[in-house]
N, C-alpha and C positions, 0 to 999 in steps of 0.2 A: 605791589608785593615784591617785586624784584628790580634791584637798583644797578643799574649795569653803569654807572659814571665812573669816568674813567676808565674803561675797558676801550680796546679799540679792535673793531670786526673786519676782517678782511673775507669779503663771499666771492667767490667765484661763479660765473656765470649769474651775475646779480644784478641781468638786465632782466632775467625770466620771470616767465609770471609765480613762480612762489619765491626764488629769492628775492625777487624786489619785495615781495610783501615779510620776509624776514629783514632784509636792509630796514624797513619803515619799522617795525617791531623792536628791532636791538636797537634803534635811535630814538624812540619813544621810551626807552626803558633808560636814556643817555649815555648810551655807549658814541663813540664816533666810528662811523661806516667808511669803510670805501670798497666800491661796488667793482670789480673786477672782470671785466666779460670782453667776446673779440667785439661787438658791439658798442663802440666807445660811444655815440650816439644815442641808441636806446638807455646807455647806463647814465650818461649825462642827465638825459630827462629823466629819472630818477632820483638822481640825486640830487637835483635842481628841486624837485616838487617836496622832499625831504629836508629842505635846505627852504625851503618858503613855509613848510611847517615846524621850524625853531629849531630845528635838526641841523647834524653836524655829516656832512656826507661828501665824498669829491668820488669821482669816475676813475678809472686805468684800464687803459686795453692791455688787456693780456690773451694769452694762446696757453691751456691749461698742458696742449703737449709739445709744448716748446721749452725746455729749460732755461735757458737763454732770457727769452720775451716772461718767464715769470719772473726770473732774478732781475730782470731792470724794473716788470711792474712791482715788484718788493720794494726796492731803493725807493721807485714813486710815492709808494703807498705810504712807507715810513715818514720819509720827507713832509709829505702833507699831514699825516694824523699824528703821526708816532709809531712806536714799535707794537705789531700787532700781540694782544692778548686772545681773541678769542679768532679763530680758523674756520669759516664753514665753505666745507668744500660740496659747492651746489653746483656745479658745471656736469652736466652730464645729458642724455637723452637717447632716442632711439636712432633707425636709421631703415629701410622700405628692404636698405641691400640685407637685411638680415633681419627679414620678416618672411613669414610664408604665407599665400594664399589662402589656404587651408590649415582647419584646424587640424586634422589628421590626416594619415597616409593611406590612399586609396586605392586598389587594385583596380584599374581600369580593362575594359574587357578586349582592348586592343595591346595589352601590354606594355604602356610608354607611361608608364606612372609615373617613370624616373624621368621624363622628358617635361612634363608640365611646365609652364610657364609657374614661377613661385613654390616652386618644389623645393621641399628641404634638401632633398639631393641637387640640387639647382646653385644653392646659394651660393653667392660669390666671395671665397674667400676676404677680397678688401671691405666689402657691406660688414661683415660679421666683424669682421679685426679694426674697422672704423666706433661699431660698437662696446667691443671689449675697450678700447684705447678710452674714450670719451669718458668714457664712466670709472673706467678701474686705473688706467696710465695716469688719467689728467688727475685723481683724488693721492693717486702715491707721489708725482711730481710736484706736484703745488704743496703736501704736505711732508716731502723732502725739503723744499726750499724754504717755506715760511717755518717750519718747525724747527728750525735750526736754532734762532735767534730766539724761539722761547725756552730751548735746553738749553743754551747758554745762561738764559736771564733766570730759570731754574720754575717758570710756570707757565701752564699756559691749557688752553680749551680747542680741541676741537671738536665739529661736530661734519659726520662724514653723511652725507644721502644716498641709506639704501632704498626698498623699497620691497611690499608685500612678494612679491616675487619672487623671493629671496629666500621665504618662507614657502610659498606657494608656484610653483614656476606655472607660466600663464602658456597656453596652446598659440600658436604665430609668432612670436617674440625669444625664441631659443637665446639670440645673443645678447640678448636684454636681460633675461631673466639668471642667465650666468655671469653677465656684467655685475650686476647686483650682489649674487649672493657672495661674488671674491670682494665686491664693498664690503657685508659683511664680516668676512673672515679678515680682512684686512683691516677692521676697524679692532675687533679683539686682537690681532697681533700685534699690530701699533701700541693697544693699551699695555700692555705687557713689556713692549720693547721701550716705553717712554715714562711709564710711573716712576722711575728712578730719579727723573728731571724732571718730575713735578706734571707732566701734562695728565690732563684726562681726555680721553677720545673715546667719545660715541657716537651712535647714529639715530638718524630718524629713520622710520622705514614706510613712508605715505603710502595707503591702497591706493583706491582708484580717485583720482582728483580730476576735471576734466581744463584740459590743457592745449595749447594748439597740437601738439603730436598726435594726441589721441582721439581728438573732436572727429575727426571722418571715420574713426571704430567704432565710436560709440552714438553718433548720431548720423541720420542721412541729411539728406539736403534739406527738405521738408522740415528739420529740426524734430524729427520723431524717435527716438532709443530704436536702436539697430537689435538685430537679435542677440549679439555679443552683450550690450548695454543691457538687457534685457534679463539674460542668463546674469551678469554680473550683480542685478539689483537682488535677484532671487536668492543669491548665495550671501548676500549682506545683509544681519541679522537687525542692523539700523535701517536697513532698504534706501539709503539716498547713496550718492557719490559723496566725495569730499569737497568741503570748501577750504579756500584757502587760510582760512581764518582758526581752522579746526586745529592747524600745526601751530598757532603761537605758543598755547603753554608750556608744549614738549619742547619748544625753541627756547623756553626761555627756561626753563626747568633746569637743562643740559647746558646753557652758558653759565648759569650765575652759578658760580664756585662756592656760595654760600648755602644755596639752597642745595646743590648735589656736589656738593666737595669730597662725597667716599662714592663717588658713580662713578664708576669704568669699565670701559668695557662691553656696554648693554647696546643692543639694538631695539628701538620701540616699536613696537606698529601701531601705525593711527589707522586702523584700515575699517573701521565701523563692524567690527567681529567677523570679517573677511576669511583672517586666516586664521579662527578657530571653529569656522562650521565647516563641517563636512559633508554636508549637505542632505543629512537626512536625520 
């Protein structure tokens, strides 16, 4: 249904386990990939197993907050595919330094609440600001750099990854879940500030999908749903987590200019009715 030939996709962080599984999706639809991640290795074996399934794919190490190291993996990128059409800025994730122990703030009866080991009063500024930077720096810098050359050329697709949290801010995850929601504001300003050049910029916004970041939240060792995992299934009106598989149509919905060519703007949630129950 959706013919992406000739487009050419530049992901960032597109050694990870959903971008690579979008790399294989926009090259199965005939776009040409090239996988962008500090990972120059994992992204090779990607695009190598891509490239043995008739697909058209090469690797770039790039650093999403480096300006510098994107504007040379750009030149890379070009040189090998072409001049990028379609932009998915997938580089992002969490971080432990701006996570808290607890879901909430507890008065302890020796009064050192604030002292806790994983206390949100604890958090270390660089954990949190490593968080904000990864998700919200690396998606405005990389779509600084590559968006250039599609307002020149007067078209062009991005697609930015927010995520339920955005909608929903989740208990542990403060700098995560504010990471997210400046993706999505950042995705309607960009659309605003780029329709004039032709781009469309939207996002995806995945609930819960289980991933290496989150496998020790959501499972213990045993491989048994933790009681986080547990609390999560009960508020998800489909009752399972996400698979990876569940993001292709919205992926592909939101690149092909034909099928959503007056879409801008929007942020989706794939979250399995996540963030529309309220829980009673």
């Amino acid at each position: 249904m959706h013919d992406l030939t000739g487009e050419v996709a530049f992901i960032t962080g597109g050694a990870g386990v959903l971008c690579s599984r979008f790399s294989r999706v926009l090259s199965a639809a005939g776009a040409r990939v090239v996988l962008m991640d500090r990972d120059l290795a994992r992204a090779e074996s990607v695009a190598a197993s891509i490239r043995e399934e008739g697909g058209e794919a090469w690797a770039v190490r790039t650093d999403v907050l480096d300006r510098h190291a994107l504007e040379e993996a750009c030149r890379e990128a070009e040189r090998l595919a072409g001049p990028c059409t379609v932009l998915v800025n997938g580089a992002g994730g969490n971080h432990p330094g701006g996570t808290t122990t607890g879901e909430t703030c507890r008065a302890e009866p020796d009064g050192q609440s604030v002292d806790r080991p994983g206390s949100f009063f604890r958090l270390a500024p660089e954990g949190v600001r490593f968080v904000l930077d990864l998700n919200f720096t690396g998606t405005f810098l990389a779509t600084q750099v590559v968006a250039a050359g599609m307002a020149d050329r007067g078209k062009g697709v991005i697609l930015n990854i927010s995520s339920m949290n955005a909608f929903r801010p989740l208990t542990r995850i403060p700098a995560y879940s504010a990471a997210k929601a400046a993706v999505s504001n950042l995705t309607q300003w960009m659309a605003v500030h780029l329709a004039p050049c032709g781009i469309r910029v939207n996002a995806m916004a995945p609930g819960f999908f289980i991933g290496d970041q989150n496998r020790g939240l959501l499972y213990d060792e045993a491989g048994n749903p933790t009681p986080r995992a547990e609390k999560i299934l009960a508020h998800t009106p489909m009752g399972r987590f996400g698979v990876p598989e569940d993001l292709d149509g919205t992926l592909l919905w939101l690149c092909d200019s034909r099928a959503s060519g007056f879409v801008t703007g929007v942020v989706v949630p794939i979250d399995g009715g996540f963030s529309s129950y309220s829980g009673v």
